[in-house]
N, CA, C and O atoms as CSV, one atom per row, in Angstrom:
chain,resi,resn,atom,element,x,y,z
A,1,UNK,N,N,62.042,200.746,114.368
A,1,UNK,CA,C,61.053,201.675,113.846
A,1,UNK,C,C,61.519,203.088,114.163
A,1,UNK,O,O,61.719,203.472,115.315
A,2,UNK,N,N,61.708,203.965,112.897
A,2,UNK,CA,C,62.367,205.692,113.509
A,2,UNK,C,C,60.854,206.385,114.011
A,2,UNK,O,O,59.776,205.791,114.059
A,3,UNK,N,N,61.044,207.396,114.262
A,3,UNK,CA,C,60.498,208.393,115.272
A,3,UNK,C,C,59.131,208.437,113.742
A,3,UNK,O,O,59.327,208.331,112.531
A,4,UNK,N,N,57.772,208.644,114.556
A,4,UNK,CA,C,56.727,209.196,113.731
A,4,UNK,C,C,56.588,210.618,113.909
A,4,UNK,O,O,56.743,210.847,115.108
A,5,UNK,N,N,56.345,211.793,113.199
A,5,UNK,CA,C,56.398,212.837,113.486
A,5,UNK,C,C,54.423,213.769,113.213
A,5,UNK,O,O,53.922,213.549,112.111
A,6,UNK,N,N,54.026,214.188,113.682
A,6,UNK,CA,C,52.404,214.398,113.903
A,6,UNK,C,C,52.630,215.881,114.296
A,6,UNK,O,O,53.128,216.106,115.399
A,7,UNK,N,N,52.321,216.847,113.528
A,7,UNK,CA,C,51.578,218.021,113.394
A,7,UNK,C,C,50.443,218.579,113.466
A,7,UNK,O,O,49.644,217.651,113.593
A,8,UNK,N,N,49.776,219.750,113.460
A,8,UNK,CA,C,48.302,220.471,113.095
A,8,UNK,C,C,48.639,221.620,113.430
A,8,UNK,O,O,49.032,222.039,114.519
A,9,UNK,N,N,48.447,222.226,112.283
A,9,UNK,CA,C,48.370,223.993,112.552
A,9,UNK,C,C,47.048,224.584,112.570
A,9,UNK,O,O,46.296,224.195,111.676
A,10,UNK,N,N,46.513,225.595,113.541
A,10,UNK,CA,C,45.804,226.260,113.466
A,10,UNK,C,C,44.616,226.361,112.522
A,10,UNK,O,O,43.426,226.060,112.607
A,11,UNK,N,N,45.470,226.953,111.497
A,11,UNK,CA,C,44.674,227.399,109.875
A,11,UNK,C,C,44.104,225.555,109.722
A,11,UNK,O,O,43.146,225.420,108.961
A,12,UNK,N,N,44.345,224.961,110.020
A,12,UNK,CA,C,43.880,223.356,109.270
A,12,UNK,C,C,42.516,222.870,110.106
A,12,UNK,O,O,41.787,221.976,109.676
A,13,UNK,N,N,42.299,223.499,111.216
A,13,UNK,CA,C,41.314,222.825,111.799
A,13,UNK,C,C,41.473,221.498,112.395
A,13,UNK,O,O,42.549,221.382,112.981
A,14,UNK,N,N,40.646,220.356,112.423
A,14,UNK,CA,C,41.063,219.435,113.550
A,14,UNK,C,C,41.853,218.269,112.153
A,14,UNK,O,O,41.343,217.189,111.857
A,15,UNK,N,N,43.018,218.772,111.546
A,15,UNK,CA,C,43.595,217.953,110.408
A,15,UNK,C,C,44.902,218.113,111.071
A,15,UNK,O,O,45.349,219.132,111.597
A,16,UNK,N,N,45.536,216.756,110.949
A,16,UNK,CA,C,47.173,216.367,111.281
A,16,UNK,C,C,47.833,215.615,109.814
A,16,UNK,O,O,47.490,214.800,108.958
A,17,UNK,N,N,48.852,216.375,110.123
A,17,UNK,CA,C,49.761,215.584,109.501
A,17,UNK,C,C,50.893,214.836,109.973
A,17,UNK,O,O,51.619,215.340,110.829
A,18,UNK,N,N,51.159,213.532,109.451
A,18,UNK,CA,C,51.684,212.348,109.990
A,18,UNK,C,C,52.763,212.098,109.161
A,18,UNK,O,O,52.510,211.537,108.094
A,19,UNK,N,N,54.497,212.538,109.542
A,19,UNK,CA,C,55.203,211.990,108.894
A,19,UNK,C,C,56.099,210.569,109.608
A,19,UNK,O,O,56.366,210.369,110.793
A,20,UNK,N,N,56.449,209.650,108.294
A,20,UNK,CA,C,57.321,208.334,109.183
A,20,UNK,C,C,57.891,208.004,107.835
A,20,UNK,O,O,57.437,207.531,106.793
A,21,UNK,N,N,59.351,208.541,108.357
A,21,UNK,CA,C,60.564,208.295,107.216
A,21,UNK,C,C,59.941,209.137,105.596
A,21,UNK,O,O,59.547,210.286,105.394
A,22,UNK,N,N,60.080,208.073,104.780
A,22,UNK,CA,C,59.505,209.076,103.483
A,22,UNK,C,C,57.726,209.378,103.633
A,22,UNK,O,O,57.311,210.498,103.337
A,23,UNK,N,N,57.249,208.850,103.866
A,23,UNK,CA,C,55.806,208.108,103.792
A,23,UNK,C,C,54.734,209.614,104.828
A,23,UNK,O,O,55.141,210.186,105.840
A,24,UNK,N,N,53.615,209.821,104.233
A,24,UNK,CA,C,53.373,210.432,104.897
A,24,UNK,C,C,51.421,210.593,104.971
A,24,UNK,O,O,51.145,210.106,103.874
A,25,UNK,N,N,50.309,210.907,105.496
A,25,UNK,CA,C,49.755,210.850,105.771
A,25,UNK,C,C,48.495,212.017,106.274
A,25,UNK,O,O,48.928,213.096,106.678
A,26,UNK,N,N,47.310,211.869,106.262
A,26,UNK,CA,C,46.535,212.877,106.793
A,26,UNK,C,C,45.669,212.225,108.038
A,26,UNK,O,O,45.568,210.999,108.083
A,27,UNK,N,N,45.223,212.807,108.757
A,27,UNK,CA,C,44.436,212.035,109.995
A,27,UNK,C,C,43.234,213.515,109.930
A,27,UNK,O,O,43.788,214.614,109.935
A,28,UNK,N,N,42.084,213.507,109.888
A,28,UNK,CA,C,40.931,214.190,110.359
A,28,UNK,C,C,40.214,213.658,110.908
A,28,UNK,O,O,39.572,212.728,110.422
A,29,UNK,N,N,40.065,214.146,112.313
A,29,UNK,CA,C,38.904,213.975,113.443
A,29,UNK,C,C,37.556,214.593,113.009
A,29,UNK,O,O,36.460,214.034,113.054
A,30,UNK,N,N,37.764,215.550,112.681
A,30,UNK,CA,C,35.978,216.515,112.227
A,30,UNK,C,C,35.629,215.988,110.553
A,30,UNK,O,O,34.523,216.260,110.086
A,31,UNK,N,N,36.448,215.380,109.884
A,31,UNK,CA,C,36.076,215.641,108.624
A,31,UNK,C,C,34.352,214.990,108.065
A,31,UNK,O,O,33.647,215.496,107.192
A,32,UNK,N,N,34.165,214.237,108.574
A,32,UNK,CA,C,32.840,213.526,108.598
A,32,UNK,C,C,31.633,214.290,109.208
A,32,UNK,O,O,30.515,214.282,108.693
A,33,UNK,N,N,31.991,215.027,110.486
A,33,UNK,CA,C,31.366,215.809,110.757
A,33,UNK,C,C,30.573,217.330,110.293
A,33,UNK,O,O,29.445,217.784,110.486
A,34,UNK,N,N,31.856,217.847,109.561
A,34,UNK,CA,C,32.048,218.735,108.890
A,34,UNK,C,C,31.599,219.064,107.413
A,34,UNK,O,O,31.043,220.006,106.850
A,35,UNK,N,N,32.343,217.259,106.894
A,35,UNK,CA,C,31.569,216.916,105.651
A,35,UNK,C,C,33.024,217.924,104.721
A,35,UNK,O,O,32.956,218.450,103.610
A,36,UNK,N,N,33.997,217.898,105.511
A,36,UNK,CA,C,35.075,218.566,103.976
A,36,UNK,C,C,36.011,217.728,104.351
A,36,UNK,O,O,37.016,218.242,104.842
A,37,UNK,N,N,35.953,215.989,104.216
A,37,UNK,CA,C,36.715,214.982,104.912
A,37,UNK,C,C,37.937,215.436,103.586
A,37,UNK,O,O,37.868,215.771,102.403
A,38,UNK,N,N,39.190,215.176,104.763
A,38,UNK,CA,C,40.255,215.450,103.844
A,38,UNK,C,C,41.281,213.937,104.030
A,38,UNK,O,O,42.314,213.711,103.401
A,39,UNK,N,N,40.529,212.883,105.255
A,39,UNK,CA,C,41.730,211.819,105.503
A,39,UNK,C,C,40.796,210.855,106.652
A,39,UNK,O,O,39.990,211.339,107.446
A,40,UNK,N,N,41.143,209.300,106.511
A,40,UNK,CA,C,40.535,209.112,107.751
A,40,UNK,C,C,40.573,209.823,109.146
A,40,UNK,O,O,41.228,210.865,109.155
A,41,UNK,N,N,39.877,209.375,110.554
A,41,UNK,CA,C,40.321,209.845,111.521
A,41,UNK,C,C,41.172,208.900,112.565
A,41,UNK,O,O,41.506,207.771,112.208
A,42,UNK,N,N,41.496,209.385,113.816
A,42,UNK,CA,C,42.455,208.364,114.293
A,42,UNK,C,C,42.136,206.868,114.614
A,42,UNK,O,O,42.954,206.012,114.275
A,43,UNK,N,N,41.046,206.538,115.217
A,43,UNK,CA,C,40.181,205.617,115.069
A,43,UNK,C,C,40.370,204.568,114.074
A,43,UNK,O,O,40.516,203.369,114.314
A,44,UNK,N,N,40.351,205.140,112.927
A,44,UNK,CA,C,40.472,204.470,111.369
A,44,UNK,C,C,41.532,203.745,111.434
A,44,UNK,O,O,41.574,202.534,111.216
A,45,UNK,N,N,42.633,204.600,111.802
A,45,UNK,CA,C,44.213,204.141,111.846
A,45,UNK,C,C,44.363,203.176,112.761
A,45,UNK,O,O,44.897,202.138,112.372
A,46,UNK,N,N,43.955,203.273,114.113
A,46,UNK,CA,C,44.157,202.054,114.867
A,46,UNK,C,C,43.644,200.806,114.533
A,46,UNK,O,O,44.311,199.797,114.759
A,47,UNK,N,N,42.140,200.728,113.838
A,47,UNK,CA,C,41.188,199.681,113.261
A,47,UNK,C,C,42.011,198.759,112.231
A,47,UNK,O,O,42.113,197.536,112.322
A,48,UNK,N,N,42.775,199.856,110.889
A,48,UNK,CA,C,43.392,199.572,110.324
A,48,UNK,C,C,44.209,198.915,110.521
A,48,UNK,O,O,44.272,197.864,109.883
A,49,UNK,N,N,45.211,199.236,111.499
A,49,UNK,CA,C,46.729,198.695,111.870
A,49,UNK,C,C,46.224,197.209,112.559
A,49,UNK,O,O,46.632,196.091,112.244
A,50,UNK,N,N,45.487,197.460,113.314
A,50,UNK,CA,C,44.842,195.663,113.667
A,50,UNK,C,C,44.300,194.793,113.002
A,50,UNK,O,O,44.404,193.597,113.275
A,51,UNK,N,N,43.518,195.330,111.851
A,51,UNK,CA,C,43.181,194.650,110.698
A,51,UNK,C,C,44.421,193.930,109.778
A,51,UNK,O,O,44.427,192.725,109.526
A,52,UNK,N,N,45.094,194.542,109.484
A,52,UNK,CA,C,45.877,194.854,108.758
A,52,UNK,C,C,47.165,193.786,108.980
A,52,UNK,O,O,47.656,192.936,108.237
A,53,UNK,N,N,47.489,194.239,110.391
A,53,UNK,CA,C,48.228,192.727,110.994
A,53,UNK,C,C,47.492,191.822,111.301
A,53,UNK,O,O,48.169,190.804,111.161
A,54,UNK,N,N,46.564,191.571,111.620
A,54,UNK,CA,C,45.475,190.379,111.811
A,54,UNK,C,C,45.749,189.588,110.361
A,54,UNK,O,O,46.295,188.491,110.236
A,55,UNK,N,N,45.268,190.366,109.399
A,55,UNK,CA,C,45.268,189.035,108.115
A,55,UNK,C,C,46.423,188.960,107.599
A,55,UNK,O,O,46.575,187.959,106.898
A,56,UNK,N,N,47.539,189.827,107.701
A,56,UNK,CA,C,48.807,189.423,107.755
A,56,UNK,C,C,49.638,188.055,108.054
A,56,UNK,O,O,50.266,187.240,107.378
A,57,UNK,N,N,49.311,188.237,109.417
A,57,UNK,CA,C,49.269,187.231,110.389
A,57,UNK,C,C,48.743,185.789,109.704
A,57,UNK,O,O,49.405,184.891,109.183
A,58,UNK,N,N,47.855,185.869,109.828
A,58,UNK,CA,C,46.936,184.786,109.042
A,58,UNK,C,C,47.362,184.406,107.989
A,58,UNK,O,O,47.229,183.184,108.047
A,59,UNK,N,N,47.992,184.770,106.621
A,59,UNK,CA,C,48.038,184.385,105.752
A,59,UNK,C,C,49.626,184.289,105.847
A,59,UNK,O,O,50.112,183.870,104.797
A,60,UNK,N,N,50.616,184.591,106.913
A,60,UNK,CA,C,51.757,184.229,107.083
A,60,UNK,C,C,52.105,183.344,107.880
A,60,UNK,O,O,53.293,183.151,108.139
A,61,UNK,N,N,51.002,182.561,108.477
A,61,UNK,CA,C,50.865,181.244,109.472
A,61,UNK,C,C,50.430,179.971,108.329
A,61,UNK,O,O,51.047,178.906,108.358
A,62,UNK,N,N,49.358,180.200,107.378
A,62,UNK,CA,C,48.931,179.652,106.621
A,62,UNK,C,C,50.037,178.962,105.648
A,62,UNK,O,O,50.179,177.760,105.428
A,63,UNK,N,N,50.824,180.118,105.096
A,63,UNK,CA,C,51.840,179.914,104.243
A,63,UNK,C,C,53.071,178.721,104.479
A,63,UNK,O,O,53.596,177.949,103.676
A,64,UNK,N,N,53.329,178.981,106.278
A,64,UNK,CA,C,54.418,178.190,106.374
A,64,UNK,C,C,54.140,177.131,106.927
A,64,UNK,O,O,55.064,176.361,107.191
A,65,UNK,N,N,52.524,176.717,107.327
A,65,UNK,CA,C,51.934,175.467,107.483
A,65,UNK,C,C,51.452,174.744,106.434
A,65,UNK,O,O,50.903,173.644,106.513
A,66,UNK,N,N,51.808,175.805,104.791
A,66,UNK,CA,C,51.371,175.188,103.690
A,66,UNK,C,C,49.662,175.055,103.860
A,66,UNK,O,O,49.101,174.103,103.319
A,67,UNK,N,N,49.023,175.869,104.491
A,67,UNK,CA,C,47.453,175.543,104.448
A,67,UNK,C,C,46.919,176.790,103.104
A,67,UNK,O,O,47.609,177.762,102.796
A,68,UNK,N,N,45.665,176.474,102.516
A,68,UNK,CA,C,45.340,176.780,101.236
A,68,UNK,C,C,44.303,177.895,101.799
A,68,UNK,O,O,43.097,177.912,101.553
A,69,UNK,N,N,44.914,178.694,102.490
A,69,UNK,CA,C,44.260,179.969,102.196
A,69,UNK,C,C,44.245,180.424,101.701
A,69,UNK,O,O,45.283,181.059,101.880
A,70,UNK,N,N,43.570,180.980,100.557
A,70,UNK,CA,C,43.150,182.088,99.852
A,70,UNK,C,C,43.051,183.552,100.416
A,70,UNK,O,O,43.934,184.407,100.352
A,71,UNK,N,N,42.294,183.624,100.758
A,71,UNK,CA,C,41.751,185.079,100.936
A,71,UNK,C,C,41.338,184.798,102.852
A,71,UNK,O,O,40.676,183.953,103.455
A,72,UNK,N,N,42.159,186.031,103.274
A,72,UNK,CA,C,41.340,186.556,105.111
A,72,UNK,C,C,41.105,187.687,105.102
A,72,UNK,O,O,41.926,188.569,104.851
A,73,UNK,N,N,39.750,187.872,105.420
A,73,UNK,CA,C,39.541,189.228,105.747
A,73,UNK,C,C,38.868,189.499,106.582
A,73,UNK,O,O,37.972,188.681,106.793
A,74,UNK,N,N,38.908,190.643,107.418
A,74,UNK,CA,C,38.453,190.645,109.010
A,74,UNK,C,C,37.562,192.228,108.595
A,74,UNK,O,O,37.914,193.138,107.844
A,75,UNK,N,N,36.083,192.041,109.584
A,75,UNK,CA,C,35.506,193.241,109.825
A,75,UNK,C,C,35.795,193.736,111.254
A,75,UNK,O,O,35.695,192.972,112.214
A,76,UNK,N,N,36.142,194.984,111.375
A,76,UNK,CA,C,36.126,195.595,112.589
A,76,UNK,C,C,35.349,196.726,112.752
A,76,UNK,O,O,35.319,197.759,112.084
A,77,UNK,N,N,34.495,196.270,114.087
A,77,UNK,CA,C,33.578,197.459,114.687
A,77,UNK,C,C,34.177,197.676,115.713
A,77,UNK,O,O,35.011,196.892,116.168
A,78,UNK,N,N,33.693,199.334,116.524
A,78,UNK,CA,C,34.722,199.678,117.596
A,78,UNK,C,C,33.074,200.422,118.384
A,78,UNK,O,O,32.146,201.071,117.899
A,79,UNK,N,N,33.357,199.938,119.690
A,79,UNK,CA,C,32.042,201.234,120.512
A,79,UNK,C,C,32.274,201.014,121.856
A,79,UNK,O,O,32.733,199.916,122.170
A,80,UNK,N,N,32.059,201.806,122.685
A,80,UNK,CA,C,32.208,202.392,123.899
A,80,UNK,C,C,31.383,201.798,125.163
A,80,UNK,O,O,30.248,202.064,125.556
A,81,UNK,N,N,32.224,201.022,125.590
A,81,UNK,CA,C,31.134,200.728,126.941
A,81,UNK,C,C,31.260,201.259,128.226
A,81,UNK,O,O,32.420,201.626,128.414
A,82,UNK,N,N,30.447,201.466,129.291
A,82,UNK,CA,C,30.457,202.203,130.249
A,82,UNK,C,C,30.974,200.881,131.589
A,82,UNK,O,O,31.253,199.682,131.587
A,83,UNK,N,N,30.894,201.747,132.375
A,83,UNK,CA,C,31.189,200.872,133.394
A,83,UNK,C,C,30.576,199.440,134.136
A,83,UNK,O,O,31.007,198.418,134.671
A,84,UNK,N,N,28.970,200.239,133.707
A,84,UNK,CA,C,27.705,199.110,133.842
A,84,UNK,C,C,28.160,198.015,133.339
A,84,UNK,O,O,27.966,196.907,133.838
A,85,UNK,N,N,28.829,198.245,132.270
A,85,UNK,CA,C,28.888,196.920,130.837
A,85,UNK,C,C,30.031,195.998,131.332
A,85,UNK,O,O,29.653,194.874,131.001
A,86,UNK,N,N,31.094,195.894,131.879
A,86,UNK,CA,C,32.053,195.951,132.710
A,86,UNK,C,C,32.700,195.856,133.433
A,86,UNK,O,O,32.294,196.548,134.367
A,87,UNK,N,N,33.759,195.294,133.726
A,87,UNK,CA,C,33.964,195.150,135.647
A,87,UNK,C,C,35.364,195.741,135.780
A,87,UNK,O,O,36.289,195.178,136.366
A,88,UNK,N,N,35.444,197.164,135.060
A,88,UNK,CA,C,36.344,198.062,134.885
A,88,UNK,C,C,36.135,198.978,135.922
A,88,UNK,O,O,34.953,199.304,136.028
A,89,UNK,N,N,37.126,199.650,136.955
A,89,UNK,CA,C,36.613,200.703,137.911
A,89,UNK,C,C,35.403,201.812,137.297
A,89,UNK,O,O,35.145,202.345,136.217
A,90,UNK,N,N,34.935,201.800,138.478
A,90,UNK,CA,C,33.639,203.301,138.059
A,90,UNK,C,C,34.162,204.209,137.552
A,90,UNK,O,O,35.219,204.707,137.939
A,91,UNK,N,N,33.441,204.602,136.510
A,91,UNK,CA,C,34.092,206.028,135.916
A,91,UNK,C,C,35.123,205.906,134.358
A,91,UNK,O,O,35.522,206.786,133.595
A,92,UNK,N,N,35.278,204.555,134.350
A,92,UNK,CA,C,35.780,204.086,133.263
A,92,UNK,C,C,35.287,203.844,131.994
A,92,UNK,O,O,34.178,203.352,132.198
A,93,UNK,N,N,35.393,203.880,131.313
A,93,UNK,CA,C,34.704,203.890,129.685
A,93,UNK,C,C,36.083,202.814,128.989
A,93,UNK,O,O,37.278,203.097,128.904
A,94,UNK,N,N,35.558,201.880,128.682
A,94,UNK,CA,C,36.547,200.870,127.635
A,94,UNK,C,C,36.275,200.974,126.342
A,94,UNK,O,O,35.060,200.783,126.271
A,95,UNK,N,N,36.618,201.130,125.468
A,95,UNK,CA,C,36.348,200.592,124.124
A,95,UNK,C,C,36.437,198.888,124.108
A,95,UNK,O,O,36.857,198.173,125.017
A,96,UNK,N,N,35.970,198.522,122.944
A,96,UNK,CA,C,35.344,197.016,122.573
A,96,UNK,C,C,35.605,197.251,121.312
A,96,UNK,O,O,34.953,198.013,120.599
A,97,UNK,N,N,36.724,196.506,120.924
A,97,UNK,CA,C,36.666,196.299,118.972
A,97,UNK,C,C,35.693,194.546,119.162
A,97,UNK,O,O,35.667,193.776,120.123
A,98,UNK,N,N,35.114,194.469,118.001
A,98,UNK,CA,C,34.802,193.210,117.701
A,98,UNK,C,C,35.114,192.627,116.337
A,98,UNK,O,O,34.661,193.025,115.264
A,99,UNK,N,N,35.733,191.890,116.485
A,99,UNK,CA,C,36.723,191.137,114.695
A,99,UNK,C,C,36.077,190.242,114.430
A,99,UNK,O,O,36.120,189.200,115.084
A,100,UNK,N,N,35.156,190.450,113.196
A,100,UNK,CA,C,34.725,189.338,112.317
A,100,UNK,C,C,35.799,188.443,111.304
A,100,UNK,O,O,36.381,188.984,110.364
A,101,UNK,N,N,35.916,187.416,111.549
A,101,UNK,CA,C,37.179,186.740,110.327
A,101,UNK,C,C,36.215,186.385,109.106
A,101,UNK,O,O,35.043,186.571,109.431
A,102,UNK,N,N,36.321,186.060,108.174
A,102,UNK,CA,C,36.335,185.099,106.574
A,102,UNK,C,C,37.273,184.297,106.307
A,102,UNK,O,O,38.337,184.916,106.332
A,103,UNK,N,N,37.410,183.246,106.067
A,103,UNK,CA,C,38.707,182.775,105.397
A,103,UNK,C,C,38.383,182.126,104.831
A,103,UNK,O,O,37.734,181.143,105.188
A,104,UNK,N,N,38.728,182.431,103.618
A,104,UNK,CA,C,38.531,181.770,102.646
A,104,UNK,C,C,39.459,180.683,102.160
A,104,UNK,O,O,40.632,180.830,102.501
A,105,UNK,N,N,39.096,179.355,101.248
A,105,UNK,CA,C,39.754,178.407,100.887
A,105,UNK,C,C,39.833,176.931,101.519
A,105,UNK,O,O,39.579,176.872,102.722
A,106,UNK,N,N,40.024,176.216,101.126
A,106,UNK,CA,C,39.886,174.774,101.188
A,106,UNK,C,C,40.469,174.030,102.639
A,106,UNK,O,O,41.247,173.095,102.832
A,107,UNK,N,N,39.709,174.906,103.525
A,107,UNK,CA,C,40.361,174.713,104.755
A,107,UNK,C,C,39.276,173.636,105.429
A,107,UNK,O,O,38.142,173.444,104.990
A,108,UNK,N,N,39.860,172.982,106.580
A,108,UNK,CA,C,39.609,171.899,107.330
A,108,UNK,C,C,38.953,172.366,108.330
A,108,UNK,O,O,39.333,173.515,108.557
A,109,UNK,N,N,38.070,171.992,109.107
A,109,UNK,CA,C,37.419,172.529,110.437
A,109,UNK,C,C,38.971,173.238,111.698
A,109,UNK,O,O,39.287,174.273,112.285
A,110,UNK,N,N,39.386,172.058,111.527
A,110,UNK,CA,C,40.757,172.446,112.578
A,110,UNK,C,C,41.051,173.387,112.157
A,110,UNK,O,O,40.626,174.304,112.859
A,111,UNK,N,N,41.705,173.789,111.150
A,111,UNK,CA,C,42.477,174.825,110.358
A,111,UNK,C,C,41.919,176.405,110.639
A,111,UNK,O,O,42.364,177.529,110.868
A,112,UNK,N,N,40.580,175.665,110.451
A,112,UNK,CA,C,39.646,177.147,110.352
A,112,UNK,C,C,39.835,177.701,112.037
A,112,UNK,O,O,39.951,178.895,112.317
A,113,UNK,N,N,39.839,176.456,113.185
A,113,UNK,CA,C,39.975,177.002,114.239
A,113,UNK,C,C,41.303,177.333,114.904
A,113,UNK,O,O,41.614,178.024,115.873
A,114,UNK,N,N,41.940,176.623,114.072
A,114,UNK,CA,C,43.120,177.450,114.443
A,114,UNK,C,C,43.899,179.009,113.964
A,114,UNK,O,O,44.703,179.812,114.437
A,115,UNK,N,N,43.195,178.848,112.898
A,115,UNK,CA,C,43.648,180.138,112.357
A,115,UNK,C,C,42.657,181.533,113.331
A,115,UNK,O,O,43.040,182.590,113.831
A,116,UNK,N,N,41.693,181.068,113.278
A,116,UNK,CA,C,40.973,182.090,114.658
A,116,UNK,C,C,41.788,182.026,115.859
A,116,UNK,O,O,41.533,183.040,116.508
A,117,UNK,N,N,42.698,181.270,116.496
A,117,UNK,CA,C,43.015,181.390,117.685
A,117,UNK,C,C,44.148,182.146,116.988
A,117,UNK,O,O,44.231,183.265,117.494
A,118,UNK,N,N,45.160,181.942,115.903
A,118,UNK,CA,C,45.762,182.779,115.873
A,118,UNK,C,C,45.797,184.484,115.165
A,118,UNK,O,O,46.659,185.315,114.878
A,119,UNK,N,N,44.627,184.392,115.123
A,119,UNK,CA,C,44.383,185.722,114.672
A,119,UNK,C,C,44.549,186.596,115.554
A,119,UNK,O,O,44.700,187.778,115.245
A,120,UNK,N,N,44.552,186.211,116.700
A,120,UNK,CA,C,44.656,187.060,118.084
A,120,UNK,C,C,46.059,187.513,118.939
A,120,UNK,O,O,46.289,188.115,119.987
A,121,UNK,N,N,47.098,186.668,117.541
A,121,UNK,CA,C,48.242,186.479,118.359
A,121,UNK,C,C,48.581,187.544,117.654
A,121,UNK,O,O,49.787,187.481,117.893
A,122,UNK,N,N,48.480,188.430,117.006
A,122,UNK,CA,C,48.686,189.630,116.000
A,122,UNK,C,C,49.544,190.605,117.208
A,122,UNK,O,O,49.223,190.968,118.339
A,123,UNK,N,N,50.810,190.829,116.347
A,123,UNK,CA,C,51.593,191.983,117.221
A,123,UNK,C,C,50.629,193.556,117.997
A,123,UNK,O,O,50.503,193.869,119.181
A,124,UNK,N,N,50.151,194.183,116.840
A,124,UNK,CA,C,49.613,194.941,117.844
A,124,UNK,C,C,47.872,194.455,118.034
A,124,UNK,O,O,47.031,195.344,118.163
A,125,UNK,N,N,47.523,193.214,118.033
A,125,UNK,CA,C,46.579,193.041,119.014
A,125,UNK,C,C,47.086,192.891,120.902
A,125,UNK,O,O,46.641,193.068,122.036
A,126,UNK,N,N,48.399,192.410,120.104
A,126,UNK,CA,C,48.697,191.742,121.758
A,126,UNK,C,C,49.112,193.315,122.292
A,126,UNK,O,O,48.662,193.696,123.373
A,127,UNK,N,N,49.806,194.018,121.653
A,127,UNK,CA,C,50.059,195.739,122.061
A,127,UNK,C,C,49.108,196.424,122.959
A,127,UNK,O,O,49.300,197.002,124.029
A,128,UNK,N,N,47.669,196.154,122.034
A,128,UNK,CA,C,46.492,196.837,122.555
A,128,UNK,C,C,45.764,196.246,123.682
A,128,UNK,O,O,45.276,196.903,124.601
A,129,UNK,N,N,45.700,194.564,123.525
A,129,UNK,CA,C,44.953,194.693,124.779
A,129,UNK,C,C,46.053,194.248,126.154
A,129,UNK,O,O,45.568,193.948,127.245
A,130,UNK,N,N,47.048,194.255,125.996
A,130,UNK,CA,C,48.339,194.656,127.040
A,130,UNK,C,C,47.898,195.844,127.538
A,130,UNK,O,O,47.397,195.993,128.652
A,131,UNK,N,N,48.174,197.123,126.305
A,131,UNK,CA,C,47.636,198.329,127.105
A,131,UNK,C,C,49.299,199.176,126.985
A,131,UNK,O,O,50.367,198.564,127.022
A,132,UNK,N,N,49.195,200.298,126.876
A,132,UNK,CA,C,50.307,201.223,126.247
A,132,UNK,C,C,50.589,201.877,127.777
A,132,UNK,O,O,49.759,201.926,128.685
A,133,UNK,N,N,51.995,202.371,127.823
A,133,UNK,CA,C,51.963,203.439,128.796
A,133,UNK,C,C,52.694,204.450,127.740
A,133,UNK,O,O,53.516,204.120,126.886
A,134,UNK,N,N,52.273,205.554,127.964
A,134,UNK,CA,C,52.684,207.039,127.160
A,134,UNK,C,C,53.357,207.649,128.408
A,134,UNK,O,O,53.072,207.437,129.587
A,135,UNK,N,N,54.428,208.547,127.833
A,135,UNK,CA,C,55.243,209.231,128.535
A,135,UNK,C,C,55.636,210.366,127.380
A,135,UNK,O,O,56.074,210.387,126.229
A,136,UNK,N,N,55.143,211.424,128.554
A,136,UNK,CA,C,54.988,212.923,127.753
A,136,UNK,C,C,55.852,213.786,128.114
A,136,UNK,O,O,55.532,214.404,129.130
A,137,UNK,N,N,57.161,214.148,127.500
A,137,UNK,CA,C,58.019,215.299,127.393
A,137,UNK,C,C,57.932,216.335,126.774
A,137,UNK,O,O,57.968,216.430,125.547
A,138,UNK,N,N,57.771,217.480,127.786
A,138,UNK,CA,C,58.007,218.746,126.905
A,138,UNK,C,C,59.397,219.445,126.820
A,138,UNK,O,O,60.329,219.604,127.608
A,139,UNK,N,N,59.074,219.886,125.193
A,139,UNK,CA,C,60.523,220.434,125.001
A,139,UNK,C,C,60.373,221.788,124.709
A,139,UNK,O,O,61.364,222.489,124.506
């Protein structure tokens, strides 16, 4: 994967731009707020990218087990729990996605439960709840 490249100038307000190779992108944090939405916000993008490989996933497990999936599609909600909620140190705030599946097609009870267990095996699910370390250079 080459380098992603992420901007925001001044004049743009809380708007980035996201380049990776040709392909390129808008991210707004205020735009909803603001109401002059110009792009999802970052949030969106992470939801997305887990969604996204989630039914991936799914319908590329399906395929080479020959199972008759049709259609997967996953809802994702995202919200904030406190420490109360938790058995995260004090002072901690976690996020909580919760993934609704569908799957559609002529599937078997087993099938159906297996394809839920592997919905979880999704590259960046396993990324996220592993947990990232960032390392920040200034140049």
């Amino acid at each position: 994967m080459g380098a992603v490249i992420v901007s925001a100038n001044r004049s743009a307000g809380m708007v980035a731009t996201v380049k990776m190779g040709n392909e390129s992108m808008v991210i707004d944090e205020s735009g909803v707020a603001t109401g002059e939405y110009t792009g999802p916000g970052p949030m969106d993008y992470i939801m997305s990218a887990l969604g996204s490989c989630t039914v991936i996933t799914l319908q590329m497990y399906a395929q080479r087990k020959n199972w008759p999936l049709e259609r997967a599609e996953v809802t994702l909600e995202q919200r904030t729990i406190s420490n109360l909620e938790s058995t995260f140190e004090a002072g901690n705030k976690r996020t909580v996605i919760s993934k609704t599946l569908q799957l559609i097609g002529d599937l078997t009870p087993d099938q159906i439960n297996r394809l839920k267990d592997i919905s979880s095996r999704c590259p960046v699910q396993k990324t996220l709840e592993a947990g990232i370390l960032i390392q920040t250079t200034l140049v």
